[in-house]
C-alpha positions as CSV (number, residue, x, y, z in Angstrom):
1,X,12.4,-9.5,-23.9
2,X,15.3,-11.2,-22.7
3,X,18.3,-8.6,-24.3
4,X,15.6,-6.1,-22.9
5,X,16.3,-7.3,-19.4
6,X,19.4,-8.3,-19.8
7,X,20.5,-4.6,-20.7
8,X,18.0,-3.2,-17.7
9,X,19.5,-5.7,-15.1
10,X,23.2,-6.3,-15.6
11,X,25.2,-9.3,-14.7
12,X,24.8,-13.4,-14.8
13,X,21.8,-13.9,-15.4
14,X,19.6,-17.0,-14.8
15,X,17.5,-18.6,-17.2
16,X,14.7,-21.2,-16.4
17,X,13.8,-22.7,-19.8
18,X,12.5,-26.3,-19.1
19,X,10.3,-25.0,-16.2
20,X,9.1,-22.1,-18.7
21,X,8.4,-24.3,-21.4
22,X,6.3,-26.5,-19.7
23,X,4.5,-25.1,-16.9
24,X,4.2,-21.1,-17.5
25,X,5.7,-20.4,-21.1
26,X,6.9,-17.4,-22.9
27,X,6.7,-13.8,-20.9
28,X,6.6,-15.2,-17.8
29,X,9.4,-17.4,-17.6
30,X,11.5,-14.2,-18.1
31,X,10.4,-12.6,-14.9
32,X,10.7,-15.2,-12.7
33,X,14.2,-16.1,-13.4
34,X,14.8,-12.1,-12.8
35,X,12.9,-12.7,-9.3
36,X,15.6,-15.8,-8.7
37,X,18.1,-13.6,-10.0
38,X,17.4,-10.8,-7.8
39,X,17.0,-13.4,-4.5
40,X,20.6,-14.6,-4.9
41,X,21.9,-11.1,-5.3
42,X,19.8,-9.9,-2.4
43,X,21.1,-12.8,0.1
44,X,24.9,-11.9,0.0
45,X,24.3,-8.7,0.1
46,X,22.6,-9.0,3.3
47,X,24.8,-11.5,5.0
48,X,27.5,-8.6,4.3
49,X,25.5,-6.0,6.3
50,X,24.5,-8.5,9.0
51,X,28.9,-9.5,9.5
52,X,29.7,-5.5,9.4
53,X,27.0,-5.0,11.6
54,X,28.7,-7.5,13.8
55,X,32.9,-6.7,13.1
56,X,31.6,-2.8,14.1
57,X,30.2,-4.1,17.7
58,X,32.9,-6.1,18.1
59,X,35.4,-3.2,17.5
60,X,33.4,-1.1,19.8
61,X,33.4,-3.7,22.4
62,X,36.9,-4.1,22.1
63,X,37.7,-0.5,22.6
64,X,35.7,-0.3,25.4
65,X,37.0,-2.5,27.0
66,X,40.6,-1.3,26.3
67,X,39.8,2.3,27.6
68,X,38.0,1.1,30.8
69,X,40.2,-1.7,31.9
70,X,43.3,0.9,31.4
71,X,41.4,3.5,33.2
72,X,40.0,1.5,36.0
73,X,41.7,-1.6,36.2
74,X,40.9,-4.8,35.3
75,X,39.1,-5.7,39.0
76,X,36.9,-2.4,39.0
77,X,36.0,-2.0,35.4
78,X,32.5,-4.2,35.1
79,X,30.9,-5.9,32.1
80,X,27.9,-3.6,32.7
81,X,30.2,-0.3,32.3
82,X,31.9,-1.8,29.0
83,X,28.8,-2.6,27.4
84,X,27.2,0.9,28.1
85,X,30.7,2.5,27.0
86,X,30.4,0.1,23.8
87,X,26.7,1.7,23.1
88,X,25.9,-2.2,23.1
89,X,23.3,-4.4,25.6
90,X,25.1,-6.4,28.1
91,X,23.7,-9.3,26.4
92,X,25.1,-8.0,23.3
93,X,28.7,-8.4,24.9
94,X,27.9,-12.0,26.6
95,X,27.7,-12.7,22.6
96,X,31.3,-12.6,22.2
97,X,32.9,-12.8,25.4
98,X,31.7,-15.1,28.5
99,X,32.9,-13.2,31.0
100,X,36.4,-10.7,31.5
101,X,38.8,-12.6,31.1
102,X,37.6,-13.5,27.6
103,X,37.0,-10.1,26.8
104,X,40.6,-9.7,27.2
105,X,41.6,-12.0,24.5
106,X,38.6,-9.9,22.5
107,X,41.1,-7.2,23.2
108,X,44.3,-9.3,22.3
109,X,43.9,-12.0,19.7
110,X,43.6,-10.2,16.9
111,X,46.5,-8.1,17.4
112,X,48.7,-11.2,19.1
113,X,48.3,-12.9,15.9
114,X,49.5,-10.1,13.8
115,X,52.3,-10.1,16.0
116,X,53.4,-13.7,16.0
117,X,53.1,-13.4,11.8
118,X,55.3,-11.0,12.0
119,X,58.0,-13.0,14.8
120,X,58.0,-16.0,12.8
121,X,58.9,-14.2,9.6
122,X,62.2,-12.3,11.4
123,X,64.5,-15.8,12.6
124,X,66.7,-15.7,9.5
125,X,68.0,-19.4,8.7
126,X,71.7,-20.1,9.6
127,X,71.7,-17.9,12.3
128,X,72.1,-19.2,15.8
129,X,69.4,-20.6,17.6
130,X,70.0,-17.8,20.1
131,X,70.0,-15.0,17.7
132,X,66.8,-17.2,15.8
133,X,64.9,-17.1,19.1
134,X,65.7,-13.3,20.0
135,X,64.1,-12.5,16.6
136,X,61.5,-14.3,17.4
137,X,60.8,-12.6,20.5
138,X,61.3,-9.0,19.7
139,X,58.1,-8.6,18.6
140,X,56.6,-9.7,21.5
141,X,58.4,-7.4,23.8
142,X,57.7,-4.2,21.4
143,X,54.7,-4.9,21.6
144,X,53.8,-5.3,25.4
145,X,56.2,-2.1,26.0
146,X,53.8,-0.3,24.5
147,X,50.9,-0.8,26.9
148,X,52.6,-2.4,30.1
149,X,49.1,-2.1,32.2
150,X,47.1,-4.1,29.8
151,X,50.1,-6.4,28.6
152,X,50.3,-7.6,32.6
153,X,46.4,-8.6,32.7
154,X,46.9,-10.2,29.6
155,X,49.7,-12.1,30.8
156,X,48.5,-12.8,34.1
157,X,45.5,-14.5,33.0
158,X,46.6,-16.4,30.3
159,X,48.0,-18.6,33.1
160,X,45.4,-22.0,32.7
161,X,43.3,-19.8,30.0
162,X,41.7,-22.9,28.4
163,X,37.9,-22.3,28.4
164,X,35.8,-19.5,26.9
165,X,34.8,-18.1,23.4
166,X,38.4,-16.8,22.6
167,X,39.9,-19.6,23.9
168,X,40.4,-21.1,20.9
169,X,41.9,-18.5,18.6
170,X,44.0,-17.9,21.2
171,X,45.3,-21.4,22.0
172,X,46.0,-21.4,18.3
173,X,48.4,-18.5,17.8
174,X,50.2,-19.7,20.7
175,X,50.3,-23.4,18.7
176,X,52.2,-21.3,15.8
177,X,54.4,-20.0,17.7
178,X,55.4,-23.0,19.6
179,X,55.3,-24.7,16.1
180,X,57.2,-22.1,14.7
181,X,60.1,-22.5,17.5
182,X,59.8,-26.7,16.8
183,X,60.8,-26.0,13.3
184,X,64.0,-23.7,14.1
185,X,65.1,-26.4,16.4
186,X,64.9,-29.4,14.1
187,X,66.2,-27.3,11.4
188,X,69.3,-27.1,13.6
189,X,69.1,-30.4,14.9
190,X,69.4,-32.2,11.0
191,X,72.5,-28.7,10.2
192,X,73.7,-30.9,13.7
193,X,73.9,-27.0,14.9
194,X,72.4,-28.4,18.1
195,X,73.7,-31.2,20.0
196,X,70.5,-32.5,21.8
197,X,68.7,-35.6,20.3
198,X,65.9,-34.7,22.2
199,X,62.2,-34.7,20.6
200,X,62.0,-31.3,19.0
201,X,58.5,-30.9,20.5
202,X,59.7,-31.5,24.1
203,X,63.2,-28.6,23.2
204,X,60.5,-25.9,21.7
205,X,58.0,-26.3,24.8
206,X,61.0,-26.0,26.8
207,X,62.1,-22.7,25.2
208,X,58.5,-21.7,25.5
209,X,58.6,-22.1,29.2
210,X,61.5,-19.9,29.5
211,X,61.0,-16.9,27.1
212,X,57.3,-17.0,28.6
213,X,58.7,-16.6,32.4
214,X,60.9,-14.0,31.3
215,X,58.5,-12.1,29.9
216,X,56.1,-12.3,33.0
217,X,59.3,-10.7,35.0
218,X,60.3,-8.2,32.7
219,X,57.0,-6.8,32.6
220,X,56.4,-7.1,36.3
221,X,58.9,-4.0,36.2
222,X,58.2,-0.4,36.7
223,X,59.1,1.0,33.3
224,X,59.3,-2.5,31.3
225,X,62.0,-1.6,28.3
226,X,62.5,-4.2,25.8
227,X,66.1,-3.4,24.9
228,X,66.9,-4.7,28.4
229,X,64.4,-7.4,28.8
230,X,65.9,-8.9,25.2
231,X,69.6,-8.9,27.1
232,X,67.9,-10.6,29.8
233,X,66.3,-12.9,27.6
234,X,69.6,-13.4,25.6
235,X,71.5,-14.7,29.1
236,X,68.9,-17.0,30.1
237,X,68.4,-18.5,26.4
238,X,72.5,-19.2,26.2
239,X,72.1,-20.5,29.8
240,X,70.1,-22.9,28.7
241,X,71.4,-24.1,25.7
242,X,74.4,-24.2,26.5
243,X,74.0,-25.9,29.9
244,X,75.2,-25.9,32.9
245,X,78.0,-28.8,31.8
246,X,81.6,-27.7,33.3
247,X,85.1,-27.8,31.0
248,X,85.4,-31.3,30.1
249,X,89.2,-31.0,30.6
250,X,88.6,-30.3,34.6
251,X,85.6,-32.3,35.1
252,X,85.8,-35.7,37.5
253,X,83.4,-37.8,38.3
254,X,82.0,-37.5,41.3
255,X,82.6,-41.1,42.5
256,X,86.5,-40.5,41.9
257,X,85.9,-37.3,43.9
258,X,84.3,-39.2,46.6
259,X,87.0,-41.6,46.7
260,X,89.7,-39.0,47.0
261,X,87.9,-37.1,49.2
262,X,87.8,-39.9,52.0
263,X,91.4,-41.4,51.2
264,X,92.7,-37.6,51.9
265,X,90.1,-38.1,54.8
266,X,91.7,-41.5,56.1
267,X,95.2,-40.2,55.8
268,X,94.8,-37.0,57.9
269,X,93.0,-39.0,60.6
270,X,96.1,-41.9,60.4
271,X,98.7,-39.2,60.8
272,X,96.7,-37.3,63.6
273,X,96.8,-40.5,65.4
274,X,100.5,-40.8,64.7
275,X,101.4,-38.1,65.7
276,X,99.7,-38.1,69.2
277,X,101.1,-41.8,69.6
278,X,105.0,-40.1,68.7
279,X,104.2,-36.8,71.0
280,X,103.2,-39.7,73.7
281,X,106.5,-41.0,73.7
282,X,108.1,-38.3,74.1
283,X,106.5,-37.0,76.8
């Protein structure tokens, strides 16, 4: 009985021995180890229907709401409209997104973290910071060129995006790539390719801030092309790494400069004075 079975009903299969034994014995031990067999075949199986069922509403959700929100607008389009687009019940959507603006990151997410996998791959070590940073960000601007409507609701309400059931996927890709920036710099801090001792934490957030805010303005434009807004980006980044500090060869401190400035000050006023006292005498 048991090759029998185990030639009928391939795999691992699960005998109960001790509780056969001693409570049912012989023939029937065999079938109900197939029946426990069978239940822990039976339970994956259905957990596997159960998360496609639930990646394939997601996906339809998603794409929904990609096609209304670029066809009506982000104000216009309605949770109602996206769900009957999505053949879904409204409550069906409320199950993965709270309200609109985390149906956007529904939208997003998945596809931002593909794209900050593949930004923090392209820096190539012992490059410049600059050049590190551009690599970086090329990714990102490729990708928002590509769908300039959307990529500008995205953008505009990531501003204080904090709460919601995509919050957190979201506020962990942007983590890795503000991580991912941290590491560049204090790589070049130790290669002592960049002079600042500050915190590396406190330089990456920094950089964040600015390649973020260029972004925003690039893609604020009409026809958003990410040839020019990496040039753009390029100027500000070397602007602000390499400071605003003049030529250390013509720079005076400003308390010398003050000083000179009112001795030339005091002299012009003593030989205006002079002078009127020498054209008074002569008159």
């Amino acid at each position: 009985m048991n090759a029998s079975l185990r030639r009928q009903y391939p795999g691992t299969f699960i005998p109960l021995p001790e509780l056969g034994t001693q409570v049912l014995g012989g023939r029937s031990i065999m079938f109900i180890a197939y029946g426990v067999q069978m239940a822990m075949e039976l339970v994956p199986n259905e957990l596997g229907l159960r998360e496609q069922n639930k990646l394939e509403k997601s996906q339809r959700i998603r794409a929904a709401a990609r096609e209304l929100f670029s066809k009506h607008g982000y104000e216009s389009a309605t949770l109602r409209q996206i769900a009957k687009r999505a053949h879904v019940g409204l409550g069906t959507v409320f199950n993965y997104a709270q309200d609109k603006r985390d149906l956007v990151f529904l939208i997003f997410n998945e596809e931002l973290a593909a794209v900050t996998d593949q930004a923090l791959g392209a820096a190539q070590p012992r490059r410049s910071l600059v050049d590190q940073l551009i690599a970086i960000y090329k990714p990102h601007y490729e990708y928002f060129s590509r769908n300039p409507d959307l990529s500008r609701i995205l953008l505009k309400e990531l501003t204080f995006y904090s709460e919601g059931k995509q919050a957190a996927t979201f506020q962990e890709i942007r983590e890795r790539l503000i991580s991912g920036i941290e590491k560049l710099v204090r790589t070049g801090q130790q290669e002592r390719r960049i002079r600042s001792k500050e915190e590396a934490r406190i330089v990456a957030r920094h950089i964040f801030f600015v390649c973020s805010g260029a972004i925003r303005w690039w893609i604020a434009s009409l026809r958003p092309d990410p040839n020019e807004g990496l040039t753009e980006l390029r100027r500000l980044l070397e602007l602000q790494i390499n400071g605003l500090d003049p030529d250390p060869g013509t720079y005076r401190k400003p308390g010398k400069r003050d000083i000179s400035s009112q001795q030339d000050g005091a002299r012009i006023r003593h030989n205006g004075s002079g002078d009127s006292s020498v054209r008074a005498q002569r008159s």
